[in-house]
C-alpha positions as CSV (number, residue, x, y, z in Angstrom):
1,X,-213.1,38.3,-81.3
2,X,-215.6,40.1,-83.4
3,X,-219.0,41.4,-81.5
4,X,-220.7,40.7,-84.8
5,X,-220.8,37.7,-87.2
6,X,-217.2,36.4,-88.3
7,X,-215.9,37.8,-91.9
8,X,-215.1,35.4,-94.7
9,X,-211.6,35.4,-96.0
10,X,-213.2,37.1,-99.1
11,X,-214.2,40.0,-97.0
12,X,-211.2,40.2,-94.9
13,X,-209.2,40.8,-98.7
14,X,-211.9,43.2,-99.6
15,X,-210.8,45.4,-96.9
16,X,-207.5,44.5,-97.5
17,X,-207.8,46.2,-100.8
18,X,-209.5,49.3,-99.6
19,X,-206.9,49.7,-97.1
20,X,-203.1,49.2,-99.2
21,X,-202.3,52.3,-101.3
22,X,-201.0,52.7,-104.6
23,X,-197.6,53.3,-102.5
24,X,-197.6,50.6,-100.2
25,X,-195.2,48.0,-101.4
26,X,-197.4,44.9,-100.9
27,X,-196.8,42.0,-103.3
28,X,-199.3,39.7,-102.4
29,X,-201.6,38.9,-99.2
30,X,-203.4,36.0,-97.9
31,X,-206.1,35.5,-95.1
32,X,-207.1,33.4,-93.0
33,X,-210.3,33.4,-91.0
34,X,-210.8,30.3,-88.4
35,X,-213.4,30.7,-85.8
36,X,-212.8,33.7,-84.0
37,X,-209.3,34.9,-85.5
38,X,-208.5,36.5,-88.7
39,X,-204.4,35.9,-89.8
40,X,-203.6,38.2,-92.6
41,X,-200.1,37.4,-94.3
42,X,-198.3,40.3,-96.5
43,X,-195.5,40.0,-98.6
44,X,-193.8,43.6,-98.4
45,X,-191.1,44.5,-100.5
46,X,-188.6,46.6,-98.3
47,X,-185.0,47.2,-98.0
48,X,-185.2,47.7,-93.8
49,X,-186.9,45.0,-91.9
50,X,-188.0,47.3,-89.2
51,X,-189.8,49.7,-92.2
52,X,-191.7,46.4,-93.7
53,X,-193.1,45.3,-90.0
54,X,-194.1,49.3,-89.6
55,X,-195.4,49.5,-92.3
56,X,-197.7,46.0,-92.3
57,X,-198.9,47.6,-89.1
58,X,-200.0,51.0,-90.7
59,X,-202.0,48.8,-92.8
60,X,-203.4,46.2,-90.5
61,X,-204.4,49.8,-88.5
62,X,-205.9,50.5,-91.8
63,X,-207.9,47.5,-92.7
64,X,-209.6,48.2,-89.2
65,X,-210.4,51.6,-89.5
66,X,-211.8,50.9,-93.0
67,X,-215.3,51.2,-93.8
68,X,-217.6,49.2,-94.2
69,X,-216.3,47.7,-90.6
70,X,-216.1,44.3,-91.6
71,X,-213.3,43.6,-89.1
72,X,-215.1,46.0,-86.3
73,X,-213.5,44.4,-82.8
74,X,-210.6,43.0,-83.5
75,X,-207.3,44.2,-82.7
76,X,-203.3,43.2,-84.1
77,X,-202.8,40.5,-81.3
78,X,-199.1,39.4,-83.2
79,X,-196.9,40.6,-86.3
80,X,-194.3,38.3,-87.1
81,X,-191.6,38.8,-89.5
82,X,-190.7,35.5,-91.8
């Protein structure tokens, strides 16, 4: 959980934004933000399964590294691949 107040979807997609590069292959995203978890969904377009979960992760590592810290506390607790 966050040590400060809890983002808005808004601002968890804000981040998102800062964080995917022109080379990611991200179609779309969602978010989710209930009480004290945030669940981010990415549609990534790859040919390898194992390349589209890595590279989700990269950018999940991204989004809370970015800055303005708007995610500042909370860690990847579960990556699923559907």
């Amino acid at each position: 959980m966050a040590d400060t107040a809890h983002p808005t979807s808004g601002d968890v997609l804000h981040t998102l934004r800062q964080a995917v590069r022109p080379t990611d292959p991200v179609e779309t995203t969602r978010a989710l933000v209930a009480g004290g978890s945030v669940r981010i969904a990415l549609c990534v377009d790859c040919p390898d399964e194992l390349d589209a979960i890595g590279r989700a992760l990269d950018i999940c590592l991204r989004m809370l590294a970015a800055d303005p810290p708007e995610l500042r506390g909370y860690t990847v607790a579960d990556c699923r691949l559907l």
